[in-house]
N, C-alpha and C positions, 0 to 999 in steps of 0.2 A: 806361167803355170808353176804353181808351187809343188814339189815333189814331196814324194811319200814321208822323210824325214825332217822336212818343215811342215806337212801337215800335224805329223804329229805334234811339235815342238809348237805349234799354233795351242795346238789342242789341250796341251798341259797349260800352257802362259792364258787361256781361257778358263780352266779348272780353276788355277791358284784366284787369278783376279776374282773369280766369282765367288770363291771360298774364302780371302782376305775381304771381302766386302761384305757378307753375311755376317761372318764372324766380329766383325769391329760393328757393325750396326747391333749386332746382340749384346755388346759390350756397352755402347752409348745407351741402349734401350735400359739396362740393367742398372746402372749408373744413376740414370735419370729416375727408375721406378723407386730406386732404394730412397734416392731425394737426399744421397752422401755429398752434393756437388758441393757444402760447403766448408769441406775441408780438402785443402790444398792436393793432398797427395791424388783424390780423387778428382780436382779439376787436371791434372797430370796426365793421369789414365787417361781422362775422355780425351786429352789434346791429342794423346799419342792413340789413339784408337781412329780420331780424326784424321790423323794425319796417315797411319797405314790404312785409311777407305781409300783415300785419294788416291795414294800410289795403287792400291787395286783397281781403281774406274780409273783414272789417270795416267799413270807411270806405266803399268804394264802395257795398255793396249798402243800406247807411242813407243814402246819399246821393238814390239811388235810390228812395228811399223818401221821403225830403223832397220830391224833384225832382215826383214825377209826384204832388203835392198829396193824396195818403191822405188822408181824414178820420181824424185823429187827436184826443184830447183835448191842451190848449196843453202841458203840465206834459210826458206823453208826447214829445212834439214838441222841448221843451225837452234833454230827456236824453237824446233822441236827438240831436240839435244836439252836446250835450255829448262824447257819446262819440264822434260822428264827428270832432271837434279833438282829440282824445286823441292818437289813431295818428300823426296828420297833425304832430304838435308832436313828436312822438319823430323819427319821420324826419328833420324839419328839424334838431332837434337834433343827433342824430346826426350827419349832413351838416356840421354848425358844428365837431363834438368832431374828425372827421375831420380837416378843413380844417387845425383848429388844430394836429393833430399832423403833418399835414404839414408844416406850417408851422416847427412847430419842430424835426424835423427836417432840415431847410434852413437852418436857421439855426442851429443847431446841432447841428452832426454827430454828436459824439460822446457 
């Protein structure tokens, strides 16, 4: 039985995923209509818009799943552990490739 302050804490971890998964499919949708894909900074965006869906339909609800102690077998538990750093390490990533191409375009413009 989950209690009234892991119901909630269900309830928000439900909000955000659903709200990071709209919001990044608006972003791919947008992306794709404007037909920018063929300039790098925008194939960038879509990766990193890609990649916070997944951790919204992916990472959150294995999260979720860790969080509110399931009896799981260890091995189980492990690979889910694993997959939920998957998503979460491409976003940051991405975020770093972005960064960098800002970066260098600032510094070098042309």
């Amino acid at each position: 039985m989950v209690s009234v302050g892991g119901s909630i804490y269900i309830s928000l971890e439900v909000l955000i995923a659903v709200g990071c998964c709209l919001g990044n499919v608006l972003v791919i949708w947008a992306v794709w209509r404007s037909g920018a894909l063929n300039k790098p900074t925008f194939c960038l965006i879509v990766s990193l818009a890609v990649a916070d869906f997944l951790v919204g339909a992916v990472a959150i609800p294995l999260a979720v799943i860790v969080d509110i102690h399931v009896k799981i077998p260890f091995y189980a538990c492990l690979f889910i552990s694993c997959v939920l750093i998957v998503p979460l390490q491409a976003s940051v990533l991405t975020l770093l490739a972005i960064a960098v191409d800002r970066c260098l375009r600032v510094c070098i413009p042309f």
